[in-house]
C-alpha positions as CSV (number, residue, x, y, z in Angstrom):
1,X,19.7,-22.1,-1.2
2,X,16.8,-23.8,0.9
3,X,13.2,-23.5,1.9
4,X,14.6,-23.0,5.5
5,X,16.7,-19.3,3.9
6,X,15.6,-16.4,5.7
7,X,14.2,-14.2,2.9
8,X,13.7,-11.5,5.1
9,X,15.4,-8.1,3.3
10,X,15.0,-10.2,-0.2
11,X,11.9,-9.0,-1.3
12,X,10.0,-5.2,-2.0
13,X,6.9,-3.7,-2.9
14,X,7.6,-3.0,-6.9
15,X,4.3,-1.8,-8.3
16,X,0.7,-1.0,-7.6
17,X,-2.3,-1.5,-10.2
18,X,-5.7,0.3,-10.1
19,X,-9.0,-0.7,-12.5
20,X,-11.5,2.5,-12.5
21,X,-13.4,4.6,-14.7
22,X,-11.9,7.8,-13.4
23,X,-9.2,7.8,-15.4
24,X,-9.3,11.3,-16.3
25,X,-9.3,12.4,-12.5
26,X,-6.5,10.0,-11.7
27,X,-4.4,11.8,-14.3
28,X,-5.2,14.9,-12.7
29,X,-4.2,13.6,-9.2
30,X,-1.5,11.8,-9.8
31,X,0.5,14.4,-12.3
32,X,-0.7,17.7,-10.9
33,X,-1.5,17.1,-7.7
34,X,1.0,14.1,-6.5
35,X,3.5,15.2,-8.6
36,X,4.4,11.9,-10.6
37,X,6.1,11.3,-14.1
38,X,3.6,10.4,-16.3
39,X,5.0,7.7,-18.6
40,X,1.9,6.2,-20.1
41,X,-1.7,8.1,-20.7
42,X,-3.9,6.6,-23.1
43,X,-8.4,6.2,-23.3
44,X,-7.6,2.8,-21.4
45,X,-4.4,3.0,-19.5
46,X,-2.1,5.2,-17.5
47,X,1.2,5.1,-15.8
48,X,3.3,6.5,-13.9
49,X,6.8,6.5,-13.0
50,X,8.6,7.7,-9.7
51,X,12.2,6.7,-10.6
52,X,14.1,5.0,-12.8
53,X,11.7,1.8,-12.6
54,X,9.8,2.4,-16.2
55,X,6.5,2.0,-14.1
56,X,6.0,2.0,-10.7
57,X,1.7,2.9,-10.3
58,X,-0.7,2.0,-13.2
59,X,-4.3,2.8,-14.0
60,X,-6.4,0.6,-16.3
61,X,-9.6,1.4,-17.3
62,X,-12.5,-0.8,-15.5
63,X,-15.3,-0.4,-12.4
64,X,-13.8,-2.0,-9.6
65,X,-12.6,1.3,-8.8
66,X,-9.9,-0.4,-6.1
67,X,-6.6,-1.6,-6.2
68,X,-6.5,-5.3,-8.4
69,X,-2.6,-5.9,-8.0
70,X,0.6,-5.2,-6.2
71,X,3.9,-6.2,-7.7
72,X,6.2,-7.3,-5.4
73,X,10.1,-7.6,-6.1
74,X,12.2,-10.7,-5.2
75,X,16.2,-9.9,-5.1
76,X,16.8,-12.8,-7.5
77,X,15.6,-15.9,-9.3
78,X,17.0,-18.1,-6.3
79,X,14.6,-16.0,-3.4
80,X,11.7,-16.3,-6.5
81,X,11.9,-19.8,-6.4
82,X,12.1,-20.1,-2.6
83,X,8.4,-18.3,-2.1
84,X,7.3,-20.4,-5.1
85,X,8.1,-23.6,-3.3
86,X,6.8,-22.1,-0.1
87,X,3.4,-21.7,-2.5
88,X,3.5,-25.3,-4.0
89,X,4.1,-26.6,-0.3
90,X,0.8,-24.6,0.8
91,X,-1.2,-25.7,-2.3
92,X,-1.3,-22.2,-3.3
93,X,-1.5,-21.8,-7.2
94,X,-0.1,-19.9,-9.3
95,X,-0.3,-18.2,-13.2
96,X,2.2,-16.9,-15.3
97,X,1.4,-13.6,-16.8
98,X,1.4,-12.9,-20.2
99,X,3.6,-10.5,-22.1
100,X,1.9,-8.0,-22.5
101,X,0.7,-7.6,-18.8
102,X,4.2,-7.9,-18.4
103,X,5.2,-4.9,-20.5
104,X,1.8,-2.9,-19.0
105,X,3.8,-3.3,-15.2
106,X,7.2,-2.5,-17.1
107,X,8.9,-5.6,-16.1
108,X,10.4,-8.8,-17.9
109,X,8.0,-11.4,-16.7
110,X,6.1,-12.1,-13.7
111,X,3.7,-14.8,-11.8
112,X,0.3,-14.4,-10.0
113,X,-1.2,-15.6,-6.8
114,X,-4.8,-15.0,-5.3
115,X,-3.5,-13.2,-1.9
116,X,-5.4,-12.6,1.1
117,X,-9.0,-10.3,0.4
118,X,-8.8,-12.1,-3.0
119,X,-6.2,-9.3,-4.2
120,X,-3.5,-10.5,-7.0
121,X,-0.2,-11.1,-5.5
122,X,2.8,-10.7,-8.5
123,X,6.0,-11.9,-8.2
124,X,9.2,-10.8,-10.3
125,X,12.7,-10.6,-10.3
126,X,13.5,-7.9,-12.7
127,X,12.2,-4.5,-13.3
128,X,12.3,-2.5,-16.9
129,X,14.7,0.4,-15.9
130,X,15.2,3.4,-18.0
131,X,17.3,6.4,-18.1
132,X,15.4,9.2,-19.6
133,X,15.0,12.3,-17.3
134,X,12.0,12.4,-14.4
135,X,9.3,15.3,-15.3
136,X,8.3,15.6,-11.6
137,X,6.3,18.2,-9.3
138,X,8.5,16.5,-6.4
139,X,12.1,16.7,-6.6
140,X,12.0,12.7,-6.0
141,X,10.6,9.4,-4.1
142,X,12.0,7.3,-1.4
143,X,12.4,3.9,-3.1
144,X,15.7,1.9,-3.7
145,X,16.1,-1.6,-1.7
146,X,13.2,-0.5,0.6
147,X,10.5,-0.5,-2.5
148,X,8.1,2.1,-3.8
149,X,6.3,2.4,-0.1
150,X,3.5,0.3,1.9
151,X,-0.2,-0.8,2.0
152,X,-2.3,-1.0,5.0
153,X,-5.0,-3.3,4.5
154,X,-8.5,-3.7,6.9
155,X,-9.1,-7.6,7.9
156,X,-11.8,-9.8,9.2
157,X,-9.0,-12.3,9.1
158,X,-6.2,-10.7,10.7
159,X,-4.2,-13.7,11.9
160,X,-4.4,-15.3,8.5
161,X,-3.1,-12.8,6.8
162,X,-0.2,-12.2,9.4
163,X,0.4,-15.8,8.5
164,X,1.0,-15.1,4.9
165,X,3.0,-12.8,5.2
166,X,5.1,-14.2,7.8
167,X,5.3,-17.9,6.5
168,X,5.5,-16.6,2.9
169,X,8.4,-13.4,2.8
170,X,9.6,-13.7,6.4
171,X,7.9,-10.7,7.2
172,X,8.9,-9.4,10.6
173,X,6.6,-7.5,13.5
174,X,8.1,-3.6,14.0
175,X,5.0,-2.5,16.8
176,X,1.3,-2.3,16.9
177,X,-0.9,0.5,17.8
178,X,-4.2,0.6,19.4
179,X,-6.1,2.9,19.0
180,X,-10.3,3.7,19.3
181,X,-11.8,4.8,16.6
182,X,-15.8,5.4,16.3
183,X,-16.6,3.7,19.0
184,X,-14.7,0.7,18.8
185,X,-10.5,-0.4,19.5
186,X,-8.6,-1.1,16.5
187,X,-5.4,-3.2,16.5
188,X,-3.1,-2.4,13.9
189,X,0.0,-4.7,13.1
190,X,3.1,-3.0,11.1
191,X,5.3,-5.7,8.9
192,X,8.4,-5.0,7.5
193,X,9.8,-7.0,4.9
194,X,12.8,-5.2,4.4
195,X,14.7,-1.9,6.4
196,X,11.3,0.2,5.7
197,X,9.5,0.2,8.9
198,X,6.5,-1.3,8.0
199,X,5.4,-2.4,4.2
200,X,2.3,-4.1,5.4
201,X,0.2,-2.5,8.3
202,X,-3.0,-5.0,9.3
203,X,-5.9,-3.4,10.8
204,X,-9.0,-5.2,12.5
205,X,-11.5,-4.2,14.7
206,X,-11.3,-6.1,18.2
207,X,-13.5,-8.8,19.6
208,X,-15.9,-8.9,17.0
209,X,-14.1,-8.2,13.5
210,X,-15.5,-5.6,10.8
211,X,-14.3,-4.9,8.2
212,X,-15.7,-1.2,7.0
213,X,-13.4,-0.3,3.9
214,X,-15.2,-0.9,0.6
215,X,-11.8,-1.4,-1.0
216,X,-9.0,-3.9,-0.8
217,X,-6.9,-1.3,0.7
218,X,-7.5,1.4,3.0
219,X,-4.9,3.3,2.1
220,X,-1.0,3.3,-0.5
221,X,1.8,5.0,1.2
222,X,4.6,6.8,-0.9
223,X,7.7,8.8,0.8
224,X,9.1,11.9,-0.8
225,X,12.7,13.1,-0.2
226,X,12.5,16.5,1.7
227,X,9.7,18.3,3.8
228,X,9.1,21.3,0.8
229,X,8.0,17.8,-1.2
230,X,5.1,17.2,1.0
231,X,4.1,20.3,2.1
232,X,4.3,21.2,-2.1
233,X,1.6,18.0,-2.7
234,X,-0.7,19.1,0.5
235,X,-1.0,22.6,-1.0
236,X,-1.6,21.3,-4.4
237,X,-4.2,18.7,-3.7
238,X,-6.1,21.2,-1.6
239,X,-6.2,23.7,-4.9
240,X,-7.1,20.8,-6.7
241,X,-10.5,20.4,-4.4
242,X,-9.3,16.5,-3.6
243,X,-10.7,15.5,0.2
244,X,-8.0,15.6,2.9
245,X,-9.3,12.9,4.9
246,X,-6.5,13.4,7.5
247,X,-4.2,16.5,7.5
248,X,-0.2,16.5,8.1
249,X,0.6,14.9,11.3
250,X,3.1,13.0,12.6
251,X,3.1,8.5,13.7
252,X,4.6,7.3,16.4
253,X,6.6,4.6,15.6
254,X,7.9,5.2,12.5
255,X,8.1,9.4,13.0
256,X,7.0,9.5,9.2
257,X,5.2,13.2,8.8
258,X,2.4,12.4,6.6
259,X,-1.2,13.3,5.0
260,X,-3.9,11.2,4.1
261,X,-5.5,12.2,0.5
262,X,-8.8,10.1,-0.6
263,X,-8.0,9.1,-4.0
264,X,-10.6,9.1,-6.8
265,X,-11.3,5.7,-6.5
266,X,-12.2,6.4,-2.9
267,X,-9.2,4.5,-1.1
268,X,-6.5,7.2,0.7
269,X,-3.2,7.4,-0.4
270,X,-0.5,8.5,2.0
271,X,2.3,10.6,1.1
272,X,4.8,10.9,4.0
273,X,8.3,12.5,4.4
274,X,11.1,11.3,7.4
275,X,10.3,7.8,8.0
276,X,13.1,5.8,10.1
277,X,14.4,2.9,8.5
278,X,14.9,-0.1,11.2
279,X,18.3,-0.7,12.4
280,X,17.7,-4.6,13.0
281,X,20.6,-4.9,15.6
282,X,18.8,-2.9,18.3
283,X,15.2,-3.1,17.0
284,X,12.5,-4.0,19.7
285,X,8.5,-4.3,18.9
286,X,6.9,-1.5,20.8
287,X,3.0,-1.2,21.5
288,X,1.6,2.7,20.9
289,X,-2.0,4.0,22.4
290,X,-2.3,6.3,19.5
291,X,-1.7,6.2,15.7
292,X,-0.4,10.1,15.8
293,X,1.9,11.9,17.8
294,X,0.4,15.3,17.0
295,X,-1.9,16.5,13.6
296,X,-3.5,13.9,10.9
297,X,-7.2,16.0,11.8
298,X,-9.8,15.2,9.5
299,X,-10.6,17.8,7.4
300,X,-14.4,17.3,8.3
301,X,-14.7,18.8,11.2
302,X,-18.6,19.0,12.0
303,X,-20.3,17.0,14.1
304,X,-23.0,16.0,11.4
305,X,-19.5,15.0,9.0
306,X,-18.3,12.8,11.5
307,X,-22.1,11.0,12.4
308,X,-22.7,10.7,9.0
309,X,-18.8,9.0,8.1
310,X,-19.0,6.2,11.5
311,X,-22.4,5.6,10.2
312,X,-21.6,4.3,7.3
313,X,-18.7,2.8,8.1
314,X,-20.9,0.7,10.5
315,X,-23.2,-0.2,7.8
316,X,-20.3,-1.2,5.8
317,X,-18.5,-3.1,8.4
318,X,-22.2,-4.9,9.3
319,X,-22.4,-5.9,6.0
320,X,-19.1,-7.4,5.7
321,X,-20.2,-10.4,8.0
322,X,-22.5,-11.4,5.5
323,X,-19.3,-12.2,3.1
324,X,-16.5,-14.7,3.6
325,X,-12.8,-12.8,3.5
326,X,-10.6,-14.8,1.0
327,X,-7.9,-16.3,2.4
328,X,-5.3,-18.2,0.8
329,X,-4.0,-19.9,4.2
């Protein structure tokens, strides 16, 4: 196999690790309100399974209080050492991780890059599986060959980062949108790396480029099987008193039907139901005015909410000109 292999369908979004001090609340969300198997639960760690993967989303205790790592699965060791020699070629470095990290993210071994906004980047090949029986809310999670779900991620960097992705896993462009939000146009880019419509969505401001999210990601997307799924996690978050920052609505371009959740550490998480899975033959990239067909209202409806949330994202993005965004390209 060469460097010149199209890795495109090879490679998955495996795993997603979070540092906070609210470990307690994430158990809370991510058991009784999400719905998840909780494998691991400890004063330092948590985990969490959503299929036969022995982890799939993991909590350690620390203050960043934002996602620190995605895992990302590579069909075999030949596609591995592909992006690894893509890497080398790019002088982009890389670490192995020890065993016990390894046994943390429940797989057999994996490596580490610094990705774009200085998030780790880990590569593996093979995943700890296990057979026991799910203790779920949901009756299951969309994963398989298409991976655990998708990030969307804010940039100052935006064509950088497409650049990664592209030049790195073959990434290819499903559609943007463009859409204004708080007084300014945001141009969102959807990747796919596999036949889940998007894995990576890009978002940056246009012209001038803010970035307004505190964290690394704005928000982590997981699909559940059936419609009584969602609507069971909506009900139960909201009877948990955990912020709705958009309620169910439906995208465009991928039709998923979805809500928006803020997480405790303050990222949203996205739980959605129905999304199309790309039939590569006839696939075209489209351009959309809007991010929703219909729904995905804020929850905050008054006019005092809304001044005081575009405020600070302002602030936010102001300040985010003051700091360089990592880039690895």
């Amino acid at each position: 196999m060469s460097d010149e292999t199209d890795l495109f369908g090879a490679a998955r979004m495996g795993y997603v690790v979070v540092e906070s001090d609210r470990l307690h609340d994430w158990r809370r969300f991510l058991k009784q309100g999400l719905g998840l198997h909780e494998a691991l639960a400890d004063e330092s760690t948590l985990a969490f399974r959503m299929d036969d993967h022995e982890r799939r989303l993991m909590i350690r205790k620390g203050p960043a209080e934002d996602v620190v790592a995605t895992g990302w699965q590579l069909r075999d060791q030949a596609a591995l050492d592909i992006v690894l020699r893509r890497l080398s070629d790019r002088d982009i470095a890389v670490e192995t991780g020890s065993a016990e990290e390894a046994a943390f993210r429940g797989v057999a071994g994996f490596v580490r890059l610094t990705g774009p906004k200085a998030m780790a980047i880990e590569l593996f090949t093979e995943a700890r599986t296990t057979a026991a029986p799910l203790n779920m809310l949901a009756s299951g999670f969309v994963t398989g060959d298409s991976g655990m779900g998708h990030l969307a991620i804010t940039s100052r960097r935006p064509e950088k980062m497409l650049r990664f992705w592209q030049e790195i896993f073959d990434a290819r462009l499903s559609d943007r949108i463009h859409q204004p939000l708080s007084g300014v146009m945001l141009d969102i880019d959807f990747l796919r790396l596999n036949e889940r419509h998007h894995t990576i969505a890009i978002a940056a401001t246009r012209g001038l480029h803010l970035d307004p999210i505190r964290t690394r990601v704005q928000h982590v997307n997981m699909l559940v099987p059936t419609l009584d799924d969602l609507t069971g996690a909506f009900e139960r978050l909201c009877d948990l008193g955990y912020e709705m920052a958009h309620e169910i609505g439906q995208h465009p371009n991928d039709r998923e039907v979805s809500f928006y959740v803020v997480s405790p550490s303050g990222f949203e998480l996205e739980l959605g139901w129905n999304a199309l899975t790309v039939d590569e033959a006839a696939w075209r990239p489209t351009s959309y005015n809007a991010i929703s067909v219909w729904g995905h209202r804020p929850r905050r409806n008054s006019r005092l909410d809304r001044l005081a949330i575009n405020a600070g994202n302002f602030r936010r993005g102001l300040r985010s000109l003051l700091h360089p965004e990592y880039s690895p390209l």
